[in-house]
N, C-alpha and C positions, 0 to 999 in steps of 0.2 A: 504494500500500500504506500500511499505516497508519503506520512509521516516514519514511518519506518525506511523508505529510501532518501527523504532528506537527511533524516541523522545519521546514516552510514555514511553519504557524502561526504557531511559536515567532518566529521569525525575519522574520517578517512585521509580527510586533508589535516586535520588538526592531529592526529597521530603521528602523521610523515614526517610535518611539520616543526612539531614541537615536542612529539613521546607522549608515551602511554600517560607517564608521572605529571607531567607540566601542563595538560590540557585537561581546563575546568570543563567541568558538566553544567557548570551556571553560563559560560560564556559561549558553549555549546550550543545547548537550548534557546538561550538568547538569540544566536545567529541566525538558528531555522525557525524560531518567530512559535517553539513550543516552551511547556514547561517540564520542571524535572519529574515530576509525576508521566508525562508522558512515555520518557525516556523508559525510567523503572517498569511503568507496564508493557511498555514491547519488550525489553532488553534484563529486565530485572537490576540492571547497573552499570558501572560503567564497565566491569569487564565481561558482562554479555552483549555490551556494544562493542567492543573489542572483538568478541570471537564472532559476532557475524561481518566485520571487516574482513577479520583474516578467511573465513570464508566465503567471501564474494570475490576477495585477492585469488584465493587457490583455486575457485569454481574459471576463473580467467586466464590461469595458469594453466587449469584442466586442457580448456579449447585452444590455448597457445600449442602444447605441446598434442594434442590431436591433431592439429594443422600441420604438424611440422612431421606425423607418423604416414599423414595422408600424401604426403610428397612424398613420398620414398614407394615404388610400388616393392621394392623388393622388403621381406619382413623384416630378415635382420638388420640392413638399413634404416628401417627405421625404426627397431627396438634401440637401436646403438644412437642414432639422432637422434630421437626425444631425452635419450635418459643425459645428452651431454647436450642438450639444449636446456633442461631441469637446471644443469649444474649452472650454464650462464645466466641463467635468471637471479641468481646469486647477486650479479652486478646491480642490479637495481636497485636504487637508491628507498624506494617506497619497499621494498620486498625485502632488502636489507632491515630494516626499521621495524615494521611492523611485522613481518613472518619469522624472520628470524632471527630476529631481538627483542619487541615489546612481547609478542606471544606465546613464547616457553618461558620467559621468566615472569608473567603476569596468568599465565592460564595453566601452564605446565602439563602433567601428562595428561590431563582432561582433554586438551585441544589433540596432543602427538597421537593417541588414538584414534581420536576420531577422525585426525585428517590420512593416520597414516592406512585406516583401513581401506579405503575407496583407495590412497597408492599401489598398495598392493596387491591388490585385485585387478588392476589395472596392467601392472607388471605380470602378474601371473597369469592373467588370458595371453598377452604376450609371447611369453616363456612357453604354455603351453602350445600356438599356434608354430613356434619354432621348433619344437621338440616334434611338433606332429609331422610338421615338412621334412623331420631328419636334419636340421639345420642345428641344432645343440646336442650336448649329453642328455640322457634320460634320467632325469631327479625328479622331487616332490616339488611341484612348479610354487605352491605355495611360501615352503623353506628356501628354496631361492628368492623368490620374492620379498622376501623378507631381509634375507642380510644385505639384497641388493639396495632396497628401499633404507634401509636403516645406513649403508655406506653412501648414496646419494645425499641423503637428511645430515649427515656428520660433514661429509665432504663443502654441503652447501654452507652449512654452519662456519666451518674453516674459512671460505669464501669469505663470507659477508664480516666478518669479526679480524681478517688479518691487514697488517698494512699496507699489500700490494696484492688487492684482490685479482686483478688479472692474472700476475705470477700462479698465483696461488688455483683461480682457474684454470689454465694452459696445466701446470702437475696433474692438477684432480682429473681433469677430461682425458689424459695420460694415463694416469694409472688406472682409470674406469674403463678404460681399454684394455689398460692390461688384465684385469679381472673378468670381461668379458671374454677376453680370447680365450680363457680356460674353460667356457662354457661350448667353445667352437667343438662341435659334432667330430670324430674323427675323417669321416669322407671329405671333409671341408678341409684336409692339412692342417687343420687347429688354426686356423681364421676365418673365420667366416665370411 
């Protein structure tokens, strides 16, 4: 509705902006012309305005990185593109901020589950359509999923938190190959 997508705006911008910590709910509400009672009833606070930020952030991350699966007609190309397209997203100054910085240390493992389950599900249809092409080893597509999901999540973290995040992209995107080439099928010569 439309009061529930002013305050995500608002709020969206005032988080990038200024951080979780440093942006009033009074001067919030002020801006989009509600009151704090408003807020509280859609969002119950400010850190359930927060975690429908960071997921209308990651629902846009979702459709970034499905764009970028749908250009590759070949699978493994595009399991290997999106998941080192994930890791640039890192550079993003709004994604830096609020995914992953205001949102693990303000919502903590309440948010990392819920967003990491739809990751991984995601990875693991993936994983599974590669395995079924003979294009990888034969594993528990889920348990891949998951370490992979959990080293992308760390690696992005590294990203957005060091002082030369490009460097620090350029390694991750590197070594995220290198842990993928171990997943390469053997008829594939171990590259896929």
């Amino acid at each position: 509705n439309e009061t529930t997508s002013k305050l995500i705006a608002a709020a969206r911008r005032a988080f990038a902006q200024e951080g979780y910590a440093a942006t009033s709910m009074e001067a919030l509400c002020a801006e989009v012309g509600l009151t704090r009672g408003a807020l509280y009833h859609h969002f119950g606070g400010k850190a359930g305005l927060l975690e429908a930020v960071v997921h209308q952030i990651n629902d846009e991350i979702d459709a970034q990185l499905d764009a970028v699966w749908e250009a590759h007609p070949d699978p493994w190309a595009a399991f290997r593109a999106s998941c080192l397209a994930y890791l640039a997203l890192a550079l993003e100054p709004e994604i830096q901020r609020i995914v992953l910085t205001e949102a693990p240390a303000v919502l903590g493992q309440r948010l990392r589950e819920s967003d990491a389950h739809s990751s991984v599900d995601v990875l693991a249809e993936g994983l599974q359509q590669l395995m079924a092409a003979g294009r990888t080893r034969q594993a528990d597509p889920q348990a891949l999923a998951r370490m992979l999901n959990g080293a992308l999540i760390d690696a992005a973290l590294w990203i957005a938190s060091t002082e030369d995040p490009r460097r620090a992209l350029a390694h991750a995107q590197q070594g995220f190959d290198l842990l993928l080439s171990g997943l390469a099928s053997s008829q594939d010569g171990g590259s896929p």
